[in-house]
C-alpha positions as protocol buffer text, in pm:
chain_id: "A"
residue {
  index: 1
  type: UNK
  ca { x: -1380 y: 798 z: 3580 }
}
residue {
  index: 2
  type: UNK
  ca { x: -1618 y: 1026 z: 3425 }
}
residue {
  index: 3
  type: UNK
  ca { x: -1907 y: 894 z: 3195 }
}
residue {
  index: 4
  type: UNK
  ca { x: -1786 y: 1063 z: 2919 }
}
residue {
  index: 5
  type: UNK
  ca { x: -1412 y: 1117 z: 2942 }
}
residue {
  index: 6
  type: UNK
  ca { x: -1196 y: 822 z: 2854 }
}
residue {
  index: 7
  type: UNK
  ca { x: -889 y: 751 z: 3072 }
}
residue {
  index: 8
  type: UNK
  ca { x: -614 y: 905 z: 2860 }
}
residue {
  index: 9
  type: UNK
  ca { x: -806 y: 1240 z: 2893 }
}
residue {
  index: 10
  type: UNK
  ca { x: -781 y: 1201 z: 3256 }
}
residue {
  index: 11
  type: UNK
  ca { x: -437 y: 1127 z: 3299 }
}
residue {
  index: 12
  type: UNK
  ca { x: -357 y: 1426 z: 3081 }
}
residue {
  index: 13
  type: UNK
  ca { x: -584 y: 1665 z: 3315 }
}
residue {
  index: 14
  type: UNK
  ca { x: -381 y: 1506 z: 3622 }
}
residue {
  index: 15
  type: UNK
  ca { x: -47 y: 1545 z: 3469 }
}
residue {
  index: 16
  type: UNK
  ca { x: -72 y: 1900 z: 3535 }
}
residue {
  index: 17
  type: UNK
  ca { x: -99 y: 1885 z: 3912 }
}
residue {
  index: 18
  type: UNK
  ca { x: 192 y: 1601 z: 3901 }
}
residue {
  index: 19
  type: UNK
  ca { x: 378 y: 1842 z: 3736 }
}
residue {
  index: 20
  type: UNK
  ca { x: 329 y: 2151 z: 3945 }
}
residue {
  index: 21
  type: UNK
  ca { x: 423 y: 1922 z: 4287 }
}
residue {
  index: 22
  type: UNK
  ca { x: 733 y: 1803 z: 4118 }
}
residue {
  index: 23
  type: UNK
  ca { x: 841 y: 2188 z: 3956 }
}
residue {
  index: 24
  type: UNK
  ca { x: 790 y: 2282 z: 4342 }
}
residue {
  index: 25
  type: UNK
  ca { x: 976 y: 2034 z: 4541 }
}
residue {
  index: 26
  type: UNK
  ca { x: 1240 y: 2049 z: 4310 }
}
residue {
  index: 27
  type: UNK
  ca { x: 1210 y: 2462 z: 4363 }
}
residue {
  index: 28
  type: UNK
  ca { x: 1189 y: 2385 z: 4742 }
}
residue {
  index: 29
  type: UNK
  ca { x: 1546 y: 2139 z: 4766 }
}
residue {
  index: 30
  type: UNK
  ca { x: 1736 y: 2485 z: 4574 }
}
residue {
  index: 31
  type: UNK
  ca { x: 2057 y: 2542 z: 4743 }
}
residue {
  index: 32
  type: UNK
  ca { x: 1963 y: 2915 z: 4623 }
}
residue {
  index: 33
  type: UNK
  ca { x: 1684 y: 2948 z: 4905 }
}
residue {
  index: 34
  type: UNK
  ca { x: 1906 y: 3036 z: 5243 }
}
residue {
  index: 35
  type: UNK
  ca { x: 1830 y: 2812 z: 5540 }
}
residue {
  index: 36
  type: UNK
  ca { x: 1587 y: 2595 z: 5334 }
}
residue {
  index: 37
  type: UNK
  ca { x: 1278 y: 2604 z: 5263 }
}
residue {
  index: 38
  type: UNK
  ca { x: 1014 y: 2551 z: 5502 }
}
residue {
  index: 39
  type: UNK
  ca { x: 868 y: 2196 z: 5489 }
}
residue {
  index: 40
  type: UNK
  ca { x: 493 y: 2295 z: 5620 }
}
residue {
  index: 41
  type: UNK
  ca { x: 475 y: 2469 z: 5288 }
}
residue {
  index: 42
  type: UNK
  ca { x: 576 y: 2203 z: 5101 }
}
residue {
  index: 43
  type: UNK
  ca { x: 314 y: 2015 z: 5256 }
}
residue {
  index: 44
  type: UNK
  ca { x: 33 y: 2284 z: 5177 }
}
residue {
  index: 45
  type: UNK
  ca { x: 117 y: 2290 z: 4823 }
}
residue {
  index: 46
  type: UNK
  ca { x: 104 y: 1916 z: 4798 }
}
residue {
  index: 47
  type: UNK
  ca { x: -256 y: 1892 z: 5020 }
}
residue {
  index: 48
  type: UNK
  ca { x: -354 y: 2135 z: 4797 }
}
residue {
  index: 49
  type: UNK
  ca { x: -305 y: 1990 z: 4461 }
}
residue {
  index: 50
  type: UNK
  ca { x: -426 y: 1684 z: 4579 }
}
residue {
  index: 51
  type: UNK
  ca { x: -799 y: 1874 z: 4702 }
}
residue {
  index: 52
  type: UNK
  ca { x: -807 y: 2025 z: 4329 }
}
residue {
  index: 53
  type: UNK
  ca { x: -673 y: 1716 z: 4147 }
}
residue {
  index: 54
  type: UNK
  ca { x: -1006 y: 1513 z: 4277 }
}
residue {
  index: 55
  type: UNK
  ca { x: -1269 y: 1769 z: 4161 }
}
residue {
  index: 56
  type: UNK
  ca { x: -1152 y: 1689 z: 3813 }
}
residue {
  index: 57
  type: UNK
  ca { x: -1053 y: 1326 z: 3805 }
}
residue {
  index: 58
  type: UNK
  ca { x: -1116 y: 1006 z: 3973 }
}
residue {
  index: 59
  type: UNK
  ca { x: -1408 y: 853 z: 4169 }
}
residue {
  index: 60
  type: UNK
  ca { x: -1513 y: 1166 z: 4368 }
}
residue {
  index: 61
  type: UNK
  ca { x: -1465 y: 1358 z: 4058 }
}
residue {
  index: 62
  type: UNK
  ca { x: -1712 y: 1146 z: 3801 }
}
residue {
  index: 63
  type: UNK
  ca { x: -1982 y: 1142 z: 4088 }
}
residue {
  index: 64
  type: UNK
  ca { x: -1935 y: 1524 z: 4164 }
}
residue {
  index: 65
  type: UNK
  ca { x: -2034 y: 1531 z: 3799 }
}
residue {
  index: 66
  type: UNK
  ca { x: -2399 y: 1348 z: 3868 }
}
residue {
  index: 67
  type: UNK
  ca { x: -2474 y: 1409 z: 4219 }
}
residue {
  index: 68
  type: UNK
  ca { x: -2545 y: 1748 z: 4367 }
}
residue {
  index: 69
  type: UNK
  ca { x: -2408 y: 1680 z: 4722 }
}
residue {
  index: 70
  type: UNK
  ca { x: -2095 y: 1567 z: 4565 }
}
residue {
  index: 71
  type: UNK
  ca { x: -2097 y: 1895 z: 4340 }
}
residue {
  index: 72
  type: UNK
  ca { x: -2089 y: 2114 z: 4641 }
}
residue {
  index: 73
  type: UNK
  ca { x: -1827 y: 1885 z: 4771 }
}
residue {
  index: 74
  type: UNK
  ca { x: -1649 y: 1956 z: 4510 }
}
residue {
  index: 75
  type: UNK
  ca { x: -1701 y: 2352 z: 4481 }
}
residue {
  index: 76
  type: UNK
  ca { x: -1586 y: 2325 z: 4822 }
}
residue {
  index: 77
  type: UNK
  ca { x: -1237 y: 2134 z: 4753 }
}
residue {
  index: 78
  type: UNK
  ca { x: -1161 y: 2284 z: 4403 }
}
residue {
  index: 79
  type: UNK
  ca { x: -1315 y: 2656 z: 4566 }
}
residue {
  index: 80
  type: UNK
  ca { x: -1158 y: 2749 z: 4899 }
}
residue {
  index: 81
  type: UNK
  ca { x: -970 y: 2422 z: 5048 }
}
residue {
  index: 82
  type: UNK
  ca { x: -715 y: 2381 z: 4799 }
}
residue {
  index: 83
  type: UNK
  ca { x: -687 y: 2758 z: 4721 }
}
residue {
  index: 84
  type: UNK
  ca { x: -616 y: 2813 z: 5131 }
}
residue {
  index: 85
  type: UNK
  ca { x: -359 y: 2515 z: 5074 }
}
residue {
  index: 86
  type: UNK
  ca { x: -211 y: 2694 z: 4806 }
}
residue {
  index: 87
  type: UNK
  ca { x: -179 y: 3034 z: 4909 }
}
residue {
  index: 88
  type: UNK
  ca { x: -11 y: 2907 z: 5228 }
}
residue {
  index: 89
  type: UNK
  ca { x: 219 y: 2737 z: 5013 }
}
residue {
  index: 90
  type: UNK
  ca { x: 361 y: 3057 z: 4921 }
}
residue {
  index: 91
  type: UNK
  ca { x: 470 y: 2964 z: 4575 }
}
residue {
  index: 92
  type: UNK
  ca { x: 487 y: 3262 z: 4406 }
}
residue {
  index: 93
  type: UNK
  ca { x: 789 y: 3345 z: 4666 }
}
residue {
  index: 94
  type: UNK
  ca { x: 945 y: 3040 z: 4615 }
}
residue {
  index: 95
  type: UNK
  ca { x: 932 y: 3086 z: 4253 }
}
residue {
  index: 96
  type: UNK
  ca { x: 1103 y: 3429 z: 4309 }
}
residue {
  index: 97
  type: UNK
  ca { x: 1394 y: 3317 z: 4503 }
}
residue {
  index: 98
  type: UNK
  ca { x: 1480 y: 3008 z: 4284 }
}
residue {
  index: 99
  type: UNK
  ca { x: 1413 y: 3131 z: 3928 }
}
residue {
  index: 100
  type: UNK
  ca { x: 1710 y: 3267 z: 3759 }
}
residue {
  index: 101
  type: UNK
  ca { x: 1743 y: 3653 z: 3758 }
}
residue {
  index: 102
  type: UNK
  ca { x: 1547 y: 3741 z: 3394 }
}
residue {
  index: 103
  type: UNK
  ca { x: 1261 y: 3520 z: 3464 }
}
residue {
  index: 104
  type: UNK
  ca { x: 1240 y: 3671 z: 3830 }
}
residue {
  index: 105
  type: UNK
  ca { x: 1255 y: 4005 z: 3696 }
}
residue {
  index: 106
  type: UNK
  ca { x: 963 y: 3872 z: 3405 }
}
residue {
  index: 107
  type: UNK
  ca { x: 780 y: 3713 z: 3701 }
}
residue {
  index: 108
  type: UNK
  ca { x: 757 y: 4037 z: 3905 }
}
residue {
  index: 109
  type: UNK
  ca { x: 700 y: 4246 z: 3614 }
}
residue {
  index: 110
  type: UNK
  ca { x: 388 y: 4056 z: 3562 }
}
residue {
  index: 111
  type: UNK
  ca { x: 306 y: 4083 z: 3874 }
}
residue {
  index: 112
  type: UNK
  ca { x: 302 y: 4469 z: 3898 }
}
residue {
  index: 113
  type: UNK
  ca { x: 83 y: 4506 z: 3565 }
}
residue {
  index: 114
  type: UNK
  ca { x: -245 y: 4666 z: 3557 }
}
residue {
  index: 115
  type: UNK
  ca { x: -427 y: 4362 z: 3477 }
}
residue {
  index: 116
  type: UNK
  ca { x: -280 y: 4162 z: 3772 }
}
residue {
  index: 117
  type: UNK
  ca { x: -329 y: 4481 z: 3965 }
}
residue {
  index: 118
  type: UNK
  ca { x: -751 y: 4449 z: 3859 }
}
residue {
  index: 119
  type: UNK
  ca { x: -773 y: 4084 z: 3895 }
}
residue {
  index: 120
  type: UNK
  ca { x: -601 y: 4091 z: 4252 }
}
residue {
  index: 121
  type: UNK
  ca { x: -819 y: 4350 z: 4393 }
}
residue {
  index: 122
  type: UNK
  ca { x: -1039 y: 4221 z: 4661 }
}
residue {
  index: 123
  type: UNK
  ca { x: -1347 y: 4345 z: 4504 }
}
residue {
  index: 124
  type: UNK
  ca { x: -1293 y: 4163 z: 4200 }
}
residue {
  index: 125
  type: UNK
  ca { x: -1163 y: 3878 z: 4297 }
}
residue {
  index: 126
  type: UNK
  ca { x: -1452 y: 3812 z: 4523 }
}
residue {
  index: 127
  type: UNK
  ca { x: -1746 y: 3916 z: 4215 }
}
residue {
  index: 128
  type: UNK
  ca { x: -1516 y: 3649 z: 4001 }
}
residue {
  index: 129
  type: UNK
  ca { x: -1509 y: 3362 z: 4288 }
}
residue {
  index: 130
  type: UNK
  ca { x: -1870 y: 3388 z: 4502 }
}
residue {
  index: 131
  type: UNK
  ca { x: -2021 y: 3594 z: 4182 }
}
residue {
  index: 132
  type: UNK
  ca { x: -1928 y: 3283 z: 4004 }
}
residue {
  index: 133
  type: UNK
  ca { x: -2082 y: 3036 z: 4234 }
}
residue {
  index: 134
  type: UNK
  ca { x: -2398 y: 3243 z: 4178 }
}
residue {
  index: 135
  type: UNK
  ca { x: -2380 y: 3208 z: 3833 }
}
residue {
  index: 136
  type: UNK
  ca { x: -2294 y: 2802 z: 3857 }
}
residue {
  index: 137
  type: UNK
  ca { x: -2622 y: 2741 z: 4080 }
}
residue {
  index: 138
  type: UNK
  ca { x: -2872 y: 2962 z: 3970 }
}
residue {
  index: 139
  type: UNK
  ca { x: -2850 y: 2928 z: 3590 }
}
residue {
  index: 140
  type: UNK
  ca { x: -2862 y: 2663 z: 3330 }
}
residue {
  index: 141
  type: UNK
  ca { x: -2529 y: 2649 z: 3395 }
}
residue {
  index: 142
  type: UNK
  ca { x: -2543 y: 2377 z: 3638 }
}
residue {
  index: 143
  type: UNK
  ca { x: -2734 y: 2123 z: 3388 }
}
residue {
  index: 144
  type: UNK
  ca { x: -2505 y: 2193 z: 3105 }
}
residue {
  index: 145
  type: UNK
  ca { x: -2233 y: 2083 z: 3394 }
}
residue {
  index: 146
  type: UNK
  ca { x: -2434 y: 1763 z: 3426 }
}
residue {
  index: 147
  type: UNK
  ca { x: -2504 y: 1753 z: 2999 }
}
residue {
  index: 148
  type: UNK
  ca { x: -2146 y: 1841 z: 2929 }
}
residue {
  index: 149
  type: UNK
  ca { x: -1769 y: 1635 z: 3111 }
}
residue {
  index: 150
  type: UNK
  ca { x: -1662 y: 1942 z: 2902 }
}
residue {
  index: 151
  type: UNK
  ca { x: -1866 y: 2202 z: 3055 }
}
residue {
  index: 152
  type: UNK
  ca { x: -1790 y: 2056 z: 3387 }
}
residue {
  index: 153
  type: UNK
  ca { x: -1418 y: 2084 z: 3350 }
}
residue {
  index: 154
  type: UNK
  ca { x: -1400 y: 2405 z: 3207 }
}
residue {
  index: 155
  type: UNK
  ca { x: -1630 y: 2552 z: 3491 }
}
residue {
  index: 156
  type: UNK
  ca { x: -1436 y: 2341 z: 3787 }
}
residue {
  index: 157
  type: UNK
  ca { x: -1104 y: 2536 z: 3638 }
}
residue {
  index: 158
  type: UNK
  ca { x: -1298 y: 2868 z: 3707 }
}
residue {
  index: 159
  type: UNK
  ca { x: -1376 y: 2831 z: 4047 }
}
residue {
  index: 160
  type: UNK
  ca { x: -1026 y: 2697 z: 4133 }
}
residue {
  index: 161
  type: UNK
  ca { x: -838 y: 2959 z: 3961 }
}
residue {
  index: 162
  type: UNK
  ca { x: -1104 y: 3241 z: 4088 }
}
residue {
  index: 163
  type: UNK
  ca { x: -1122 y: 3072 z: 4455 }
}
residue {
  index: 164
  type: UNK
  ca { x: -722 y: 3137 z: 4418 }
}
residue {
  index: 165
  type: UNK
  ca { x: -740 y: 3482 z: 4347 }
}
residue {
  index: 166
  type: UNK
  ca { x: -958 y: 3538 z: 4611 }
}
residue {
  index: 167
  type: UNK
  ca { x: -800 y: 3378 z: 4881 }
}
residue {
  index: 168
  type: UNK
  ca { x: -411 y: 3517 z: 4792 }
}
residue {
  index: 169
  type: UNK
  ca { x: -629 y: 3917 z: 4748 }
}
residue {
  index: 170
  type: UNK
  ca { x: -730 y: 3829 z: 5124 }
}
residue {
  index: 171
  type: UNK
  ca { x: -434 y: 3650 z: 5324 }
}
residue {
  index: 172
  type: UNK
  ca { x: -163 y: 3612 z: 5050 }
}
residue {
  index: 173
  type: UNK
  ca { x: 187 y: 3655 z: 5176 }
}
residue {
  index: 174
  type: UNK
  ca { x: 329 y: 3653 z: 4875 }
}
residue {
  index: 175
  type: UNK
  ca { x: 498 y: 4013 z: 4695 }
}
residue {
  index: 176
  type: UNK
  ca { x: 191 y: 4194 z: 4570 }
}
residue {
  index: 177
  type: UNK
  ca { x: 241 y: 4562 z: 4519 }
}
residue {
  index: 178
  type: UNK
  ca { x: -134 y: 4647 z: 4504 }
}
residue {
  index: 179
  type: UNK
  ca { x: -219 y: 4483 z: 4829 }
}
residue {
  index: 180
  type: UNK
  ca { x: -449 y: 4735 z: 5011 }
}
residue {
  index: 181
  type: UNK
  ca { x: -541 y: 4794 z: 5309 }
}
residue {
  index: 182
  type: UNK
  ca { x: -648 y: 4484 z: 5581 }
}
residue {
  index: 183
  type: UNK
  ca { x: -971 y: 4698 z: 5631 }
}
residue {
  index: 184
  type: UNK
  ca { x: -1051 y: 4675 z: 5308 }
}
residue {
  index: 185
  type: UNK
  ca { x: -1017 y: 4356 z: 5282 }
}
residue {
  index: 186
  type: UNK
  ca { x: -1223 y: 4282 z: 5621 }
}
residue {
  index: 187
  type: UNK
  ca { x: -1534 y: 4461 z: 5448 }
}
residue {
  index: 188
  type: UNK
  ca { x: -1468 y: 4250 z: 5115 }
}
residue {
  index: 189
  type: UNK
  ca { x: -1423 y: 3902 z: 5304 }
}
residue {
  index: 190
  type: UNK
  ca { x: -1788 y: 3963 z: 5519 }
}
residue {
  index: 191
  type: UNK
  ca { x: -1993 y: 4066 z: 5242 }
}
residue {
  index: 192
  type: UNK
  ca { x: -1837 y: 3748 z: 5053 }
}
residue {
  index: 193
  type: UNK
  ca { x: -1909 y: 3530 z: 5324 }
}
residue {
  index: 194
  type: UNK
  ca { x: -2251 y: 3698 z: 5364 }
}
residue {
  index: 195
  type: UNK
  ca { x: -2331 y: 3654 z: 4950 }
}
residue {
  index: 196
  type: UNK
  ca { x: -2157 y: 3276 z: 5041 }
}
residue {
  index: 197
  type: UNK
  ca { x: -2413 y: 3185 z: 5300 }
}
residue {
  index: 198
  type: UNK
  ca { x: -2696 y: 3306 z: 5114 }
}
residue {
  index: 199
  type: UNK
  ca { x: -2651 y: 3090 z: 4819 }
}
residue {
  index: 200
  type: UNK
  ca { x: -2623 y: 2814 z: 5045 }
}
residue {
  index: 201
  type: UNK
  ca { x: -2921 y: 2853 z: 5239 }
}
residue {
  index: 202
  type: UNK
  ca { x: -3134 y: 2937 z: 4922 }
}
residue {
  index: 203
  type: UNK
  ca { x: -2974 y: 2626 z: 4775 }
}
residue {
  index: 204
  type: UNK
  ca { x: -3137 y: 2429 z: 5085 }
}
residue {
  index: 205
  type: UNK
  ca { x: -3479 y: 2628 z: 5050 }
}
residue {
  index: 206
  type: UNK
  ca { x: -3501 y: 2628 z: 4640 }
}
residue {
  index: 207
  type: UNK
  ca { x: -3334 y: 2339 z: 4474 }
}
residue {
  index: 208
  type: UNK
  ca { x: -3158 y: 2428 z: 4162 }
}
residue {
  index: 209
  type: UNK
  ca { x: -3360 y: 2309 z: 3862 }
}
residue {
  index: 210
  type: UNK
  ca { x: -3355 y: 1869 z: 3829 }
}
residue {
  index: 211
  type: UNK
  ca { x: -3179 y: 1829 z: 4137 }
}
residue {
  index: 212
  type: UNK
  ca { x: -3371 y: 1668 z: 4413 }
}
residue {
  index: 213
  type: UNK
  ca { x: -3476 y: 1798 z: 4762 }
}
residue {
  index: 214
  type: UNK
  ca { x: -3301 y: 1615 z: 4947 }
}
residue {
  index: 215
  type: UNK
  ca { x: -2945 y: 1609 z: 4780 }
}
residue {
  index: 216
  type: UNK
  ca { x: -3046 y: 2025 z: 4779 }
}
residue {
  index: 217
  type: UNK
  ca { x: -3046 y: 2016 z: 5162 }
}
residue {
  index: 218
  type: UNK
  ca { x: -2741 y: 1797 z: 5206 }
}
residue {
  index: 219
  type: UNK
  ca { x: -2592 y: 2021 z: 4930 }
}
residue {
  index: 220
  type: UNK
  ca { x: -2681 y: 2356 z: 5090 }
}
residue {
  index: 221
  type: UNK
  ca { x: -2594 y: 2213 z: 5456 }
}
residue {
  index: 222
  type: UNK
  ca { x: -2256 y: 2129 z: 5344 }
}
residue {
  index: 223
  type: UNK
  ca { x: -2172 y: 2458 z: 5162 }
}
residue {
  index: 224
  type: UNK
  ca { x: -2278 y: 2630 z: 5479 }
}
residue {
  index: 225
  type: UNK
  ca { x: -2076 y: 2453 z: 5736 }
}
residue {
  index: 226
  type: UNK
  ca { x: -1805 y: 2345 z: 5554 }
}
residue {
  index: 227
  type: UNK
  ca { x: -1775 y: 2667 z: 5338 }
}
residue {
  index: 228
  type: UNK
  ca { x: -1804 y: 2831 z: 5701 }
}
residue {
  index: 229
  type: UNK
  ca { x: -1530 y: 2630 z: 5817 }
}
residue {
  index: 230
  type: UNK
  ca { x: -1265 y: 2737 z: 5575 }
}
residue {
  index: 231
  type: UNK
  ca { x: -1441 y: 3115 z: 5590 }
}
residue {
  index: 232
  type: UNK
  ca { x: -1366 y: 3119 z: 5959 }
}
residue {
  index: 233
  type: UNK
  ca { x: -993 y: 3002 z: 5870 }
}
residue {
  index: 234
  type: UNK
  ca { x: -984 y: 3327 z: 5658 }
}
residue {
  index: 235
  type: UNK
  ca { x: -1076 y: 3539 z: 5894 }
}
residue {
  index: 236
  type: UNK
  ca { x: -830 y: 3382 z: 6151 }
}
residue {
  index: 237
  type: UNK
  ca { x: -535 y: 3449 z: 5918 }
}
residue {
  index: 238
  type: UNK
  ca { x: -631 y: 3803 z: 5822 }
}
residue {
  index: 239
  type: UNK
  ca { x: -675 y: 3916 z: 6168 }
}
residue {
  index: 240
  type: UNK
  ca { x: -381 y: 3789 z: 6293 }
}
residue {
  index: 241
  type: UNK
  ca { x: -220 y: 3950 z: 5979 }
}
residue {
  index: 242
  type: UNK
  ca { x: -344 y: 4276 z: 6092 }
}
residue {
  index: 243
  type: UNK
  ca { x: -286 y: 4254 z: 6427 }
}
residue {
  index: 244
  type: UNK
  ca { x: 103 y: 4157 z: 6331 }
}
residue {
  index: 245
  type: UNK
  ca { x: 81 y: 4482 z: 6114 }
}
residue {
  index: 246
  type: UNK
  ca { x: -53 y: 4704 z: 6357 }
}
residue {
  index: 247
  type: UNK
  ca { x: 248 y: 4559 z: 6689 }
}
residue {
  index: 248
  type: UNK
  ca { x: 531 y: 4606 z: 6433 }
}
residue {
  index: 249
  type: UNK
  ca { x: 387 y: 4956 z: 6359 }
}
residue {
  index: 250
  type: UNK
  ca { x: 347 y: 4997 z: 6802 }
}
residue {
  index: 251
  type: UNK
  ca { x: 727 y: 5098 z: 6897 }
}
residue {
  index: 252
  type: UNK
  ca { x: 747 y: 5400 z: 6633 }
}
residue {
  index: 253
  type: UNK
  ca { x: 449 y: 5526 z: 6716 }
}
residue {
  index: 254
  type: UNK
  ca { x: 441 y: 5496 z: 7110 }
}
residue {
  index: 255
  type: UNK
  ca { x: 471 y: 5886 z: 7253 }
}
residue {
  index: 256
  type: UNK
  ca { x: 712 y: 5877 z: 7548 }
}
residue {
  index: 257
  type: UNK
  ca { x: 538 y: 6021 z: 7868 }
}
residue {
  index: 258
  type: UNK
  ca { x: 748 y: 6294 z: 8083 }
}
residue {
  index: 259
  type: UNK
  ca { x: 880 y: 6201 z: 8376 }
}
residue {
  index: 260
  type: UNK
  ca { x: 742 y: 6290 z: 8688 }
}
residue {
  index: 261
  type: UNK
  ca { x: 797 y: 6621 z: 8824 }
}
residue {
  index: 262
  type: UNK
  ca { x: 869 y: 6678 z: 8436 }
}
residue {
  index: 263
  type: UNK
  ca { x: 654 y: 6962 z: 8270 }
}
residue {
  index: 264
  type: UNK
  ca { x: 430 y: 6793 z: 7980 }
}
């Protein structure tokens, strides 16, 4: 439990996830969804409330809030594993085949708006997410984390909700009308990982202000490799999203060769 918080606010800030696993299974079991709904996703929705439930309560949580390894741990979980999980989860298609036909059309509208269209762009998604993490470790940010459970919580929602947008702007499957083009999304994802790695390793060199050397070099090792790890993941899944692209796009575009004997 965290120093500050008492245990009724925790419960109430992990009633949320508890109630976004149960709104989804029960989504999932619809008779409306042909041929069921695929269980792996189920799965990755649950894994991934479960990473961003601990970066804001429980054991891991409160020490996240004192120690700076534990931090990263948490940036980590609450950043990119449980926004992978989530993505993969697919819920924003599950919500569209099981909601009722106004709220579907209400759900897509939103979807198609301009400020969905800004906050999905690659670009921006990434300035919100690792511009974020910049902002979190290299300002007095970070010790009004540590002054403030508030602070702490308020910040930990940011990097979940912006590691979200990121990772659906680079391998979402879910209906987006504004997705662009995997290219640009290739050049978006290195230059994040690039700005990602850099943090870490300057973490690692130059200790944020208070925190001690060598909870900095556990920190920064662990952003690095682990961060890397998921990073690698991403790349994985938009490459082999591209390369899908690119063989269904094959057959219409192959040029049938004359035959022999056959003037070209």
């Amino acid at each position: 439990m965290h120093e500050h918080g008492g245990f009724l606010l925790e419960a109430a800030l992990f009633l949320p996830a508890l109630v976004a696993v149960a709104a989804y299974l029960f989504s999932a079991a619809s008779p409306r969804i042909a041929g069921g709904w695929p269980k792996r996703r189920s799965a990755f929705f649950i894994l991934g409330a479960i990473a961003a439930a601990s970066t804001f309560v429980g054991p891991f949580a409160a020490l996240s809030h004192r120690d700076f390894t534990a931090n990263v741990g948490a940036h980590v979980l609450a950043g990119m594993v449980a926004p992978l999980f989530l993505v993969l989860s697919r819920p924003v298609t599950l919500a569209l085949r099981t909601l009722e036909v106004i709220p579907a059309r209400r759900l897509s509208a939103l979807l198609k708006c301009k400020p969905a269209r800004v906050l999905t762009d690659p670009s921006v998604a990434a300035v919100l997410n690792v511009g974020g993490m910049w902002v979190m470790y290299r300002t007095d940010l970070y010790q009004g984390m540590q002054d403030s459970v508030l602070i702490h919580w308020l910040v930990m929602g940011h990097v979940l909700a912006a590691g979200y947008l990121f990772t659906a702007a680079m391998v979402g499957r879910d209906p987006a009308p504004h997705r662009p083009s995997h290219a640009y999304r290739c050049v978006v994802l290195i230059a994040s990982i690039a700005a990602h790695n850099v943090l870490a390793k300057s973490l690692y060199a130059i200790p944020p202000a208070g925190v001690p050397a060598g909870q900095a070099e556990t920190g920064g090792q662990l952003m690095y490799y682990a961060g890397g790890a998921v990073e690698l993941t991403l790349i994985i899944l938009l490459w082999h999203q591209w390369y899908r692209t690119g063989a269904r796009k094959v057959p219409a575009a192959v040029v049938r060769r004359p035959r022999t004997g056959q003037a070209a």
